[in-house]
C-alpha positions as CSV (number, residue, x, y, z in Angstrom):
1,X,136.5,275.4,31.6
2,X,135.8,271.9,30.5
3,X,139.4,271.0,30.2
4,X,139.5,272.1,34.0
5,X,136.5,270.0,35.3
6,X,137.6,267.0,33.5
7,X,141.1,267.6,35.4
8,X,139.0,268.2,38.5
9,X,137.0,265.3,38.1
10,X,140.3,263.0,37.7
11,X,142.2,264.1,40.1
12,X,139.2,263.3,42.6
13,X,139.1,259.8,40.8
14,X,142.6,259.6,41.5
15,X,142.7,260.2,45.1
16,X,140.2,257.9,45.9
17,X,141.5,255.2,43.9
18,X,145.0,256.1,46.0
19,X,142.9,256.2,49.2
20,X,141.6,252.5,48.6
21,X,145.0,251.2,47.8
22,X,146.4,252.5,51.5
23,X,143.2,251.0,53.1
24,X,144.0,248.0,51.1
25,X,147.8,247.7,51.6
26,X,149.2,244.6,54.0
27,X,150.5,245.0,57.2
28,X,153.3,242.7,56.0
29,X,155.1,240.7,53.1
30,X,157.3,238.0,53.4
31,X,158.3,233.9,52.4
32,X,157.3,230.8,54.2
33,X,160.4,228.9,55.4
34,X,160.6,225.8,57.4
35,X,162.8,224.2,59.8
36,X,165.0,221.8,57.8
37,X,167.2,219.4,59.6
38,X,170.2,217.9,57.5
39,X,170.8,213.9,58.2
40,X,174.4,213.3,58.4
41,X,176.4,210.0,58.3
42,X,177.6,208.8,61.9
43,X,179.9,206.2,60.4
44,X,182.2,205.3,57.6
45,X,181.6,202.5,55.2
46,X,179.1,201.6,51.8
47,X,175.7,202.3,51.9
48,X,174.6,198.8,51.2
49,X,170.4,199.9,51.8
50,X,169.3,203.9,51.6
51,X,165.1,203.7,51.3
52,X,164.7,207.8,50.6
53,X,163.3,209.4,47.8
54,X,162.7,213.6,47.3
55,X,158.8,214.1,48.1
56,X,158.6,211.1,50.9
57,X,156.8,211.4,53.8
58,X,159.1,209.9,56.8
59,X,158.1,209.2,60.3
60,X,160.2,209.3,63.5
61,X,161.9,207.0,64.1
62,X,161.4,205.2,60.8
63,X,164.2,202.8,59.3
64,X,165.4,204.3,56.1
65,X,168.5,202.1,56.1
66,X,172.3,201.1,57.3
67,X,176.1,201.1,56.5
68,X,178.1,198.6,56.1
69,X,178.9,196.7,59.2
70,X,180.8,193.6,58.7
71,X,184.6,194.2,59.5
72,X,182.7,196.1,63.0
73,X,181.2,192.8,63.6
74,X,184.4,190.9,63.0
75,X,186.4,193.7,64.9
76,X,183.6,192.6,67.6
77,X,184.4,189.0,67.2
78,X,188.1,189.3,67.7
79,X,187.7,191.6,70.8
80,X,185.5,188.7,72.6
81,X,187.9,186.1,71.9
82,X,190.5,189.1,73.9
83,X,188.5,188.7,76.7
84,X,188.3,185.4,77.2
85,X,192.1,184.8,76.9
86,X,192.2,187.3,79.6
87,X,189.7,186.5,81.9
88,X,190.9,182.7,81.6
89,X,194.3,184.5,83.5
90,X,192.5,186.4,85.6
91,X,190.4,183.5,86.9
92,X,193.8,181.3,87.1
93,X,195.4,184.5,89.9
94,X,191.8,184.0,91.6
95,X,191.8,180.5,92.1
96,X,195.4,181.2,93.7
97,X,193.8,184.0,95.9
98,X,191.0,181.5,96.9
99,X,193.0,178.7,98.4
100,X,195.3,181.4,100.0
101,X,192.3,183.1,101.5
102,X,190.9,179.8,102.7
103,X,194.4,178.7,104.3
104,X,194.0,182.2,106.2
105,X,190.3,181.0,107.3
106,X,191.5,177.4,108.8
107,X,194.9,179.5,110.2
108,X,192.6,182.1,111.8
109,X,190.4,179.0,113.6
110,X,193.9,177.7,115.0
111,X,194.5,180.7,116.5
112,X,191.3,181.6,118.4
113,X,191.7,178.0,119.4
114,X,195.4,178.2,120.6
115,X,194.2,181.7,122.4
116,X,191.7,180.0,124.6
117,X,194.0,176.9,125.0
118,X,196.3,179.4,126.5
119,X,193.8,180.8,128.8
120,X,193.5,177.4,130.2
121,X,197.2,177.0,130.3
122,X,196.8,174.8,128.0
123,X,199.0,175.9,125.0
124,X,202.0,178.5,124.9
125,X,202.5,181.9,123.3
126,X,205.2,180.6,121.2
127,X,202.7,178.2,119.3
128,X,200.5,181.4,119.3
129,X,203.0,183.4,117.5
130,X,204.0,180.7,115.1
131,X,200.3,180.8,114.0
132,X,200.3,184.2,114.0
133,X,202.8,184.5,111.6
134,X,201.6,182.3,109.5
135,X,199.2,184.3,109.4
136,X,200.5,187.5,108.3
137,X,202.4,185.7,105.7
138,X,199.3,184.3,104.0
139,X,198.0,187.6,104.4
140,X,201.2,189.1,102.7
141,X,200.8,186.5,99.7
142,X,197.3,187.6,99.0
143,X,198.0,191.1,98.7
144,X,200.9,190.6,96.4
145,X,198.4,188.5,94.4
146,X,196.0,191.0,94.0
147,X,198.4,193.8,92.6
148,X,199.8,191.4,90.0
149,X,195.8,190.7,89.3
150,X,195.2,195.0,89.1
151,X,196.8,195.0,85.6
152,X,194.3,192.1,84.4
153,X,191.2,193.6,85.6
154,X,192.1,197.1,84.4
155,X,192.4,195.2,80.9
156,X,189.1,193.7,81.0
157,X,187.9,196.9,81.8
158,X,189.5,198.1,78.5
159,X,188.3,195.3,76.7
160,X,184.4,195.9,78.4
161,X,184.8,200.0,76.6
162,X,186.2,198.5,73.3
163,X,183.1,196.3,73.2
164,X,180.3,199.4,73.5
165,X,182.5,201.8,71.4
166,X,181.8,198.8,68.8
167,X,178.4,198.0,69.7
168,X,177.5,202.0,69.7
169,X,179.3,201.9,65.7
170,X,177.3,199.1,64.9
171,X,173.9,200.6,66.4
172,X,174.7,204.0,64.5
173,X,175.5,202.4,61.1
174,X,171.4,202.1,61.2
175,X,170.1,204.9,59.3
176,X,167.2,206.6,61.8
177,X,165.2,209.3,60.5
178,X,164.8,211.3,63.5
179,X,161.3,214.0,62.8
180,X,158.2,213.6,61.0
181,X,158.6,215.5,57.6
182,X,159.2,215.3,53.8
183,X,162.6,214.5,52.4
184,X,164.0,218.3,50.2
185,X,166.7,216.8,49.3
186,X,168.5,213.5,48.7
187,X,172.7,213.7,48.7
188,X,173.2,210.1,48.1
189,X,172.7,206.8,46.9
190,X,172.9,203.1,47.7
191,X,176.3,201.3,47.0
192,X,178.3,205.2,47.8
193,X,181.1,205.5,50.3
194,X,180.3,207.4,53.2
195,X,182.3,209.2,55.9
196,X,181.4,210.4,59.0
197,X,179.1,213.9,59.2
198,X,178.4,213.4,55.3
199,X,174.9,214.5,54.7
200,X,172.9,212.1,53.3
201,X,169.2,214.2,53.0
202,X,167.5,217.1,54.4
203,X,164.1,216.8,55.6
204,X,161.5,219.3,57.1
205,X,158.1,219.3,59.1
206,X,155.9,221.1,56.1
207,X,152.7,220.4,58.6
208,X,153.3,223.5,59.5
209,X,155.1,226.6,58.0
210,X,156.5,229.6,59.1
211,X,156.1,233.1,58.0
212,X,158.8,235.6,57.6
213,X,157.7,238.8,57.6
214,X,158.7,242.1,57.7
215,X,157.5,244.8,59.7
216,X,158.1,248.8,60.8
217,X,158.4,250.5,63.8
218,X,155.2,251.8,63.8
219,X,153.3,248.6,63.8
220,X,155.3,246.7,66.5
221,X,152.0,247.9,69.1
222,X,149.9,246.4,66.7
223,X,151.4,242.9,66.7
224,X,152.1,240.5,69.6
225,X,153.0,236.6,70.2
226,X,150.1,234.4,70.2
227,X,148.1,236.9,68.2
228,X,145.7,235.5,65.3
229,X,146.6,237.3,61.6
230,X,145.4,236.3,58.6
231,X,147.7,235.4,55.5
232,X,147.3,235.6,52.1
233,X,149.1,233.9,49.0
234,X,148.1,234.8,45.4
235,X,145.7,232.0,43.8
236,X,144.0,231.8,40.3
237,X,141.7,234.1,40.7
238,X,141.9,235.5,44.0
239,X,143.9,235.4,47.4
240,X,143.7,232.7,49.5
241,X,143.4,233.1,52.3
242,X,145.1,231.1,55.6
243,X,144.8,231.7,59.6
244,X,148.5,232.4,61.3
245,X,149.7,232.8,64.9
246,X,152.4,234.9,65.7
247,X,155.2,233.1,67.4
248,X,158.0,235.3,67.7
249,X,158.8,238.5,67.2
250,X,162.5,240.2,67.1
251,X,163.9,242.6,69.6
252,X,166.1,244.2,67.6
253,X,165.6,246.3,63.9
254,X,167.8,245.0,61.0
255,X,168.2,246.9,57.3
256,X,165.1,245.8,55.1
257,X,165.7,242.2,53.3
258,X,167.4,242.4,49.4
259,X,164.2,240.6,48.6
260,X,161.8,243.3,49.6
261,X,161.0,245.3,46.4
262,X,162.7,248.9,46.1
263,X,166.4,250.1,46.9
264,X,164.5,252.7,48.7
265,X,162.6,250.1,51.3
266,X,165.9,248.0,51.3
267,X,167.8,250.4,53.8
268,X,164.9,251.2,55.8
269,X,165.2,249.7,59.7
270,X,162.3,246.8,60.0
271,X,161.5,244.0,62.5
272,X,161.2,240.6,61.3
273,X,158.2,238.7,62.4
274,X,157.4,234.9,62.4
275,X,154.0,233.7,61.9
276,X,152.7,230.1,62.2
277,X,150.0,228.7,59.5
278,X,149.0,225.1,59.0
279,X,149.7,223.4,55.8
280,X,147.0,222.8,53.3
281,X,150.0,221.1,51.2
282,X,149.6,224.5,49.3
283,X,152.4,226.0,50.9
284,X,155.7,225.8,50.2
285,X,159.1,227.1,50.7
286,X,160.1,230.3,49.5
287,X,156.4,231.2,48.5
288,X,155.6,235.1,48.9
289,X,152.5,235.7,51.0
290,X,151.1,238.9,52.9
291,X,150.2,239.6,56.3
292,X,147.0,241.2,57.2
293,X,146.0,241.9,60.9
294,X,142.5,243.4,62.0
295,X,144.1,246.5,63.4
């Protein structure tokens, strides 16, 4: 009999202490990730000045360095010099268009002249068509003028889109962190080569953090974007605990995460869930936390 009630009395013990683990259990486990944004190259040449360091704090916007520009600037240089040889030419076929066009102004005066002189009987229409012709040939010569002068102007256009292409090279061999964040990881260092779409560090926004977690069926009701939750990460003594906003929730199940504990759990069909917490500077990447919601 006493051997029974002692089983009786620890199988009671048991059950509640089962009972107060479900009531305790979290409504979801997961890792903190973060959007990280790798900086590529966007020109070739030496890194003659890279300013980044693993931990730094960057700003938008902030100057971290630049490529090597000088055979872009001389490249630049020699283009300009182009130009001028051909916009000397080109002015030289203007000048020739100029004085044509202004012979064609003093021939067109004649004519309106001779036209009223004939009016008055003054003048024949012989000396009219003699002025007329002239006339026509002038305006014969300026056209001709102007098709030999297409060819230059097309090349000045040419030499106007070398120019930018150049400029834009030179403007993009300035290193330009682009987000507020901390700088993961560095890929290189002053004095390298670098090519085009290299990466030279990855950065992320660690201000705020994002949530992965993982939950069933059954609670999708429970949860919705825009709800508050509270999160939980394990400290020294006890959890800590953090306030998170769910921002996005999937639409479609997917096989339980190789990082979720048994094999069992791992094929089971879950919904991932992403929820938003502000940084202390506690939280990091990868960190395991739980999801708690008041429901």
């Amino acid at each position: 009999m006493k051997n029974k009630y002692i089983l009786g009395v620890s199988i009671m013990v048991f059950s509640l202490f089962s009972c107060g683990n479900d009531a305790g259990k979290a409504d979801g486990y997961g890792n903190f990730e973060a959007t990280e944004i790798t900086i590529s190259a966007e020109n070739n040449g030496k890194l003659i000045q890279f300013n980044v360091d693993e931990g730094n704090q960057l700003k938008k916007d902030q100057f971290i360095g630049f490529i090597d520009t000088v055979q872009l600037a001389l490249k630049y240089e020699q283009i300009l010099i182009s130009k001028a040889v051909v916009r000397l030419k080109s002015k030289g076929v203007l000048s020739q268009i100029s004085v044509l066009k202004s012979k064609m102004k003093t021939a067109e005066i004649s004519k309106a002249r001779t036209e009223n002189l004939i009016k008055e009987n003054a003048a024949t229409q012989k000396q009219l068509d003699v002025i007329s012709g002239e006339i026509d040939v002038l305006k014969s010569q300026v056209r001709s003028i102007e098709i030999q002068n297409a060819p230059v102007v097309n090349e000045l256009k040419s030499i106007d889109v070398q120019l930018e292409q150049i400029t834009d090279q030179i403007k993009k061999s300035k290193i330009i962190n682009p987000v507020n964040g901390t700088v993961l990881t560095k890929y290189a260092e002053p004095n390298e080569i670098t090519a085009f779409g290299k990466p030279l560090y990855k950065i992320a926004n660690l201000s705020k953090m994002q949530l992965r977690v993982y939950i069933s069926e059954t609670q999708l009701s429970n949860l919705k974007i825009g709800q508050e939750v509270t999160i939980k990460i394990d400290a020294v003594d006890v959890m800590k605990s953090y306030k998170g906003v769910v921002s996005w929730v999937a639409s479609e199940a997917e096989f339980t995460p190789k990082i979720i504990q048994t094999k069992e759990e791992r094929v089971a069909l879950v919904y991932a869930v992403k929820v938003n917490v502000v940084n202390d500077g506690s939280l990091k990447i990868g960190m395991p936390a739980e999801m708690w919601t008041d429901n």
